[in-house]
TIDREN-698080 format. One record per residue (C-alpha): z, y, x; chain. Coordinates in steps of 0.25 Angstrom, whole numbers, plus 5000, padded with zeros to 4 digits. Layout:
TIDREN-698080
+------+------+------+----+
:   zz :   yy :   xx : ch :
+------+------+------+----+
:    Z :    Y :    X :  A :
...
+------+------+------+----+
end
This chain:
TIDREN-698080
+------+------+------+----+
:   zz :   yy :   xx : ch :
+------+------+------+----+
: 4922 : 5016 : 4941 :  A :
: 4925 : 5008 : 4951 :  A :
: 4931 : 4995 : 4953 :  A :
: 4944 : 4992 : 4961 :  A :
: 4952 : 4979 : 4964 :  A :
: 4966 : 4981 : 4971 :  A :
: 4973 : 4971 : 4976 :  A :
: 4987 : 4970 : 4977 :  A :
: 4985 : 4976 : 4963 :  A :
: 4999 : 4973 : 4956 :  A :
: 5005 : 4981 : 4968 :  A :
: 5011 : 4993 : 4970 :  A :
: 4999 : 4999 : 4977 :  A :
: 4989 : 4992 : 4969 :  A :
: 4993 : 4994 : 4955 :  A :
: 4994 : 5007 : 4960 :  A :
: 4980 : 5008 : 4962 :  A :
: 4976 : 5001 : 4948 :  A :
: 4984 : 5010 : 4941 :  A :
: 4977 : 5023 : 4947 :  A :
: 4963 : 5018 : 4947 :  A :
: 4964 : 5015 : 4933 :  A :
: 4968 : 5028 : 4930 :  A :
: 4956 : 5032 : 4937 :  A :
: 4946 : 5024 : 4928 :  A :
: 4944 : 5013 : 4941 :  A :
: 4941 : 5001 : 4937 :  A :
: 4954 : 4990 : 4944 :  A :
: 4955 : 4975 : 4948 :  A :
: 4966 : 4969 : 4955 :  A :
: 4970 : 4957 : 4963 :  A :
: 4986 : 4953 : 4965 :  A :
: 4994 : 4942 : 4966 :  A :
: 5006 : 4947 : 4962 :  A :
: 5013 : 4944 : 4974 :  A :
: 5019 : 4957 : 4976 :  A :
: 5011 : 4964 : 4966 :  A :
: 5019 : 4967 : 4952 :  A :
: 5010 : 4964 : 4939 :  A :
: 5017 : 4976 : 4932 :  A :
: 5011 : 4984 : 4940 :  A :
: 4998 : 4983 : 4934 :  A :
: 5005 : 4979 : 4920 :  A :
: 4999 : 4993 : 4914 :  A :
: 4985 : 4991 : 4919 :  A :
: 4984 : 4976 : 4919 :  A :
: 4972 : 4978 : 4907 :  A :
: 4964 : 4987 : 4915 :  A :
: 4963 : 4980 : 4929 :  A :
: 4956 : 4967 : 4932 :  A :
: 4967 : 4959 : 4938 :  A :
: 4965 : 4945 : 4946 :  A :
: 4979 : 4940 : 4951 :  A :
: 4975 : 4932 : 4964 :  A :
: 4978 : 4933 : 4980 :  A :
: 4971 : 4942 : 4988 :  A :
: 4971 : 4928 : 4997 :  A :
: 4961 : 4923 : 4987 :  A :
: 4947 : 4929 : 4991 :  A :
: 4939 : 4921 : 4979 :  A :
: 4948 : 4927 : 4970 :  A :
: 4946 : 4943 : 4979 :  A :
: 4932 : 4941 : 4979 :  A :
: 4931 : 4939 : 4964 :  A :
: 4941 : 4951 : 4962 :  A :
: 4931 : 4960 : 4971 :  A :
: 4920 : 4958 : 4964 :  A :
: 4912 : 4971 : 4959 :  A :
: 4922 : 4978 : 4965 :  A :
: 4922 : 4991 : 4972 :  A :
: 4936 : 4994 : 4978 :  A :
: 4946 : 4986 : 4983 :  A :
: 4960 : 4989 : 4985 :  A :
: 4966 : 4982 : 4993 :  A :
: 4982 : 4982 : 4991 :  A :
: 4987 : 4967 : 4991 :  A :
: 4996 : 4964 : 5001 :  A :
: 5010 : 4957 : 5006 :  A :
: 5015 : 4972 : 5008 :  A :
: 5028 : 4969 : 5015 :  A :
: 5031 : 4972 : 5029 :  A :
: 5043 : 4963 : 5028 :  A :
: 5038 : 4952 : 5023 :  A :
: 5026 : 4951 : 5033 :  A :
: 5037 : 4949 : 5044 :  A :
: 5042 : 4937 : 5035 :  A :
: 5029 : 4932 : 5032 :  A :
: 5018 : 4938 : 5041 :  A :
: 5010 : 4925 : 5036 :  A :
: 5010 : 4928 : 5022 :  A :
: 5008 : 4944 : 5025 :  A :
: 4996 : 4941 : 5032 :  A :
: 4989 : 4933 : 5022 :  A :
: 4991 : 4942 : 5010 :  A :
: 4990 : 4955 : 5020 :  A :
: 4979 : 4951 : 5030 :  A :
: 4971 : 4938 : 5023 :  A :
: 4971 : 4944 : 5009 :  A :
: 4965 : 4957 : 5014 :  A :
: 4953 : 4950 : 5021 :  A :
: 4952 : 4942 : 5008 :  A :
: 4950 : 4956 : 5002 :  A :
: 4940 : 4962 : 5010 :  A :
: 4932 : 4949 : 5011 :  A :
: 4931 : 4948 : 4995 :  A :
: 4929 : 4964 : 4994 :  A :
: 4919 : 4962 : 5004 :  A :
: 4910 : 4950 : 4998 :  A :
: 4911 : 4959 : 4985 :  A :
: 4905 : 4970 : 4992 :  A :
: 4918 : 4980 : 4988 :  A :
: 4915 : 4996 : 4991 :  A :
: 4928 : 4998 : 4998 :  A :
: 4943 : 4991 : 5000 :  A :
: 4954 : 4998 : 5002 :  A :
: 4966 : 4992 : 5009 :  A :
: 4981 : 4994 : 5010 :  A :
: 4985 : 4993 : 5023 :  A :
: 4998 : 4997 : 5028 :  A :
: 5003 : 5008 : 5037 :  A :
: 5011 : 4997 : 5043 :  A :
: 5000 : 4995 : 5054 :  A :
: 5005 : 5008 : 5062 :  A :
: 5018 : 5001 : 5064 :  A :
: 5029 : 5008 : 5070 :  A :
: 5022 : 5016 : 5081 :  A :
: 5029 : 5031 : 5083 :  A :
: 5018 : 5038 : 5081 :  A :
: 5019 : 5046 : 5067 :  A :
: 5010 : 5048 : 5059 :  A :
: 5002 : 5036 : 5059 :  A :
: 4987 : 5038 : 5058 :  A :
: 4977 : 5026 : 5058 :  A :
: 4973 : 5029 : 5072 :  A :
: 4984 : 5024 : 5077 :  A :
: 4984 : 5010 : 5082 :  A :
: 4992 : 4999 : 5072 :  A :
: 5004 : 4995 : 5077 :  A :
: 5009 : 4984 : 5066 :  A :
: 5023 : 4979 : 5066 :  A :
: 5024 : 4970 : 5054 :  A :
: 5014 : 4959 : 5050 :  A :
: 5012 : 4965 : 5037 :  A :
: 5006 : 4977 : 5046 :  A :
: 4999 : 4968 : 5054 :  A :
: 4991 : 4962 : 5042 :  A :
: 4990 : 4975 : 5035 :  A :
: 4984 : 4981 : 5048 :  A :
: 4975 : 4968 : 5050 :  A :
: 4970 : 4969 : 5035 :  A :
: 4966 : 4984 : 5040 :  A :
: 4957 : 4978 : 5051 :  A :
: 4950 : 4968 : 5042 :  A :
: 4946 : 4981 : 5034 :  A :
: 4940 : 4988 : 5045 :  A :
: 4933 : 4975 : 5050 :  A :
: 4928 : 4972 : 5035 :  A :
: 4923 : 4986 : 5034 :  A :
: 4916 : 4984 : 5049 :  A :
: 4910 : 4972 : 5047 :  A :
: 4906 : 4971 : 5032 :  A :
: 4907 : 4984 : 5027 :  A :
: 4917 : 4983 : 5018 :  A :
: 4923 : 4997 : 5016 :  A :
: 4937 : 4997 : 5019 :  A :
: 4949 : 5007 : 5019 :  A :
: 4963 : 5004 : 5023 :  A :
: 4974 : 5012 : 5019 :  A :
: 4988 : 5013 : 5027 :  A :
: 4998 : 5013 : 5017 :  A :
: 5011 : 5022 : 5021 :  A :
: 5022 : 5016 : 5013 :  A :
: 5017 : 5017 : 4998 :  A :
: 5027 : 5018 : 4986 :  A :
: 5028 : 5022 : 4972 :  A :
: 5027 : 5016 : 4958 :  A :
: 5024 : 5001 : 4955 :  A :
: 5031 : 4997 : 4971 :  A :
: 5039 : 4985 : 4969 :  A :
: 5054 : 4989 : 4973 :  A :
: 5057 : 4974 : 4970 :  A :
: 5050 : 4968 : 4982 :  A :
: 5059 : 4966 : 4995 :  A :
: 5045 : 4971 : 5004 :  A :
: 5042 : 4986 : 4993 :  A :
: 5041 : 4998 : 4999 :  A :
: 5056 : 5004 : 5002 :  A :
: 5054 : 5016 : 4991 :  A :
: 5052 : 5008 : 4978 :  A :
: 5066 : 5000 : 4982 :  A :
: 5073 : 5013 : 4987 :  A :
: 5068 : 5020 : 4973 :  A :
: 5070 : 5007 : 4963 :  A :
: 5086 : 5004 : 4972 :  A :
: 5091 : 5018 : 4970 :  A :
: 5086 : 5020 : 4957 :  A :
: 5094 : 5007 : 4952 :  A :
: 5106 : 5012 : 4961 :  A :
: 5104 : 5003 : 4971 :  A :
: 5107 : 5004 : 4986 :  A :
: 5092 : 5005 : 4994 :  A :
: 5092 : 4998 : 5007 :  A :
: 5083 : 5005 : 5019 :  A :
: 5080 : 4996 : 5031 :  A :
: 5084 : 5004 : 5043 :  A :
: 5091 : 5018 : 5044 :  A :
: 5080 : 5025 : 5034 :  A :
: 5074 : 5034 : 5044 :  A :
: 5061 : 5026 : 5043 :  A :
: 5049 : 5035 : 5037 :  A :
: 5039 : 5032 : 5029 :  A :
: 5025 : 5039 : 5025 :  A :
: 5030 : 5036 : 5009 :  A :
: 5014 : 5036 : 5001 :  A :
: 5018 : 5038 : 4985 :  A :
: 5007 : 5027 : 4979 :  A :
: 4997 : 5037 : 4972 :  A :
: 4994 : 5043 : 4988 :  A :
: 4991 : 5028 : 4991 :  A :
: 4982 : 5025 : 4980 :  A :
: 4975 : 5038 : 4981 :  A :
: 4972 : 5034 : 4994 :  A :
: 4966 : 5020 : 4990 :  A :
: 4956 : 5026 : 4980 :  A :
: 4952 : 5037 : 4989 :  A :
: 4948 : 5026 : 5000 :  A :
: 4940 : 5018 : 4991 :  A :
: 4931 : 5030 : 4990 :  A :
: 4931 : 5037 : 5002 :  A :
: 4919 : 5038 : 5010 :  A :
: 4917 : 5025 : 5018 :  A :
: 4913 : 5032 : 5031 :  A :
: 4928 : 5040 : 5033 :  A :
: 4936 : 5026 : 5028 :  A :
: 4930 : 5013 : 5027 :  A :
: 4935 : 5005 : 5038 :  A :
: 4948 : 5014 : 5042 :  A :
: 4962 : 5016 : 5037 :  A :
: 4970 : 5025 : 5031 :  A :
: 4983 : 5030 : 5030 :  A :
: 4990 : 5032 : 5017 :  A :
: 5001 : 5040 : 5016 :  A :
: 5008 : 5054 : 5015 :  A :
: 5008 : 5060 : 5030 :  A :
: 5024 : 5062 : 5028 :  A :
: 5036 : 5050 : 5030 :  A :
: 5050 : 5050 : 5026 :  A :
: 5064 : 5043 : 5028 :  A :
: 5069 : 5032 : 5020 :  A :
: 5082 : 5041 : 5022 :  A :
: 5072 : 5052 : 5016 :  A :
: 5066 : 5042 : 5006 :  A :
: 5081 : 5039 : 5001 :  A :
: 5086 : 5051 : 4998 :  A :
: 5074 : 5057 : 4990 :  A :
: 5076 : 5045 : 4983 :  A :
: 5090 : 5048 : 4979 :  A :
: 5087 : 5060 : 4973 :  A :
: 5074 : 5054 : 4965 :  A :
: 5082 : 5042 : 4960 :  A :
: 5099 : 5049 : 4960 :  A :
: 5104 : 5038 : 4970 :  A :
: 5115 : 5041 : 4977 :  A :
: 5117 : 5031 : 4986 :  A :
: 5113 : 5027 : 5000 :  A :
: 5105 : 5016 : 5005 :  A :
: 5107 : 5004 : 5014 :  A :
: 5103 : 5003 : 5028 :  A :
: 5099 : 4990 : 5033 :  A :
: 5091 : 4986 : 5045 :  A :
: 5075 : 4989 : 5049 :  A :
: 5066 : 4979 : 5044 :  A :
: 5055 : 4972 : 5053 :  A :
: 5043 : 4976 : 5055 :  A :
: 5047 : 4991 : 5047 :  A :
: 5041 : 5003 : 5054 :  A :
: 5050 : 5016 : 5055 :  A :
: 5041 : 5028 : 5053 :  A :
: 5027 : 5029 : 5045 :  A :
: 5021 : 5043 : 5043 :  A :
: 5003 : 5044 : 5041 :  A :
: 4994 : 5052 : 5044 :  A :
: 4986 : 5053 : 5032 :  A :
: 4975 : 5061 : 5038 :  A :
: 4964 : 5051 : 5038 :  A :
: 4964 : 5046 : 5024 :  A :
: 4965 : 5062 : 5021 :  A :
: 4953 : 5065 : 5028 :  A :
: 4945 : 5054 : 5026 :  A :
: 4951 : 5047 : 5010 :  A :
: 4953 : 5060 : 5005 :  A :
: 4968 : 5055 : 5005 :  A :
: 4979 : 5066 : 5001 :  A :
: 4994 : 5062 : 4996 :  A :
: 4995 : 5066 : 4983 :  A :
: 5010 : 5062 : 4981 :  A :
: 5021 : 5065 : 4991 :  A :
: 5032 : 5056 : 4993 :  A :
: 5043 : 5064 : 4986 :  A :
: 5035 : 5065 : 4973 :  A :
: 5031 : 5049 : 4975 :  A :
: 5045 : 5045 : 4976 :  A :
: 5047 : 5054 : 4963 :  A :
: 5037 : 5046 : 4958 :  A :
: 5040 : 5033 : 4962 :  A :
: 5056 : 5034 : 4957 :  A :
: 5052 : 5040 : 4944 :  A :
: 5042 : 5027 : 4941 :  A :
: 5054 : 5018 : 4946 :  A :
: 5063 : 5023 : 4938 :  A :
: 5056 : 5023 : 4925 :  A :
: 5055 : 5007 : 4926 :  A :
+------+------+------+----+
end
């Protein structure tokens, strides 16, 4: 039995990930501030994880959380592309500072492996579909700026320490547990949670944007299959994490009025800054090399995801 700390565990991502290793028989510790994380989403499971609410910008406090410990996940972040453009300072510290914290205290604790959420906002807005990690980065935002630093510091760590490290490029996650409260969530939980309570859903451009949507088990799948894969095909690299297929938020909308009877429209208001148009993976890599395999579609996520929102 293995022991795993997340941070970033009160997250959507995160208390995804305690919730599934517990079910596994894994053993769980967690870090979060609470800052964007939700406590209720680890209400159910509060009794079987050891919890240590603090700030991955403490490192005296990481380095007692990764003792005797052998995977980190690393989730905890200022996930919000708008709000790095009004405060790049305050993204960088929690983005950039708080990963080196991490991998220093995983590090001195001589930690198997850490796992990282990076973002596939470091492949910017470039033409070229689909985007594969060969491609050189080309980061609009400063919340893709830190996230793509924070995959170099990996690399660098693994390099010159040998600290095993996997990053993975996340493609627009969603699913249960996302806050649709937050101004910076993912555009699916405020679309599904609007229309469900008969409200008119804004979309910020004309909706022709796509996205390589990724229901949450595909992504939390991928984490645990990183901690174990063979260092020689991933410690050091990243990976993408996604479907290998994009959709509209036009699309997007009207699956969504059938999954939640809204008949209405949405409002069209203008392109946000630092927005990219169209994302779409290649997922070949973590295939080959993770063993990585999507094992829900988006169709049956977004069945999925309305379902759990409308039982609340």
């Amino acid at each position: 039995m293995a022991l795993h700390l997340i941070t970033g565990i009160g997250g959507f991502i995160g208390s995804s990930l305690a919730h599934e290793l517990l079910r596994r028989g894994q053993q769980v510790r967690g870090v979060d501030n609470f800052s964007t994380g939700k406590r209720e989403n680890l209400t159910p499971i509060f009794g079987q994880i050891d919890f240590r609410e603090t700030d991955i910008l403490d490192l005296d406090a990481l380095k007692l959380a990764c003792a005797g410990v052998d995977y980190v996940l690393h989730q905890a972040a200022i996930p919000s592309v708008p709000k790095s453009v009004l405060d790049p300072i305050a993204s960088n510290r929690a983005n950039v500072d708080g990963t080196v914290n991490v991998l220093v205290a995983a590090r001195d604790a001589r930690v198997k492996r850490v796992v990282y959420a990076a973002s596939s906002s470091a492949y910017g807005d470039t033409p070229t579909l689909p985007k594969h990690e060969r491609m050189t980065p080309d980061p609009i935002s400063p919340y893709a700026v830190a996230k793509l630093a924070s995959e170099h510091y990996l690399t660098s760590f693994y390099r010159c320490y040998g600290l095993e490290t996997v990053a993975l490029r996340y493609f627009n996650i969603f699913g249960p547990r996302q806050d649709p409260s937050s101004p910076y969530s993912g555009v699916l939980a405020k679309f599904i949670t609007q229309m469900l309570s008969g409200q008119q859903p804004t979309m910020f451009g004309d909706g022709e944007q796509s996205r390589d949507f990724t229901y949450i088990d595909n992504a939390v799948d991928a984490n645990l299959l990183a901690c174990t894969a063979p260092a020689a095909q991933v410690a050091g690299r990243v990976f993408n994490v996604a479907t290998g297929r994009r959709v509209t938020l036009n699309e997007t909308f009207r699956l969504l009025q059938t999954l939640t009877s809204y008949s209405g429209s949405p409002i069209y208001a203008p392109e946000r800054g630092g927005d990219i148009k169209h994302s779409l993976a290649d997922i070949s890599a973590a295939e080959a090399h993770l063993g990585y395999k999507p094992k829900v579609n988006f169709e049956d996520g977004l069945r999925r995801t309305v379902d759990w929102y409308r039982g609340k």
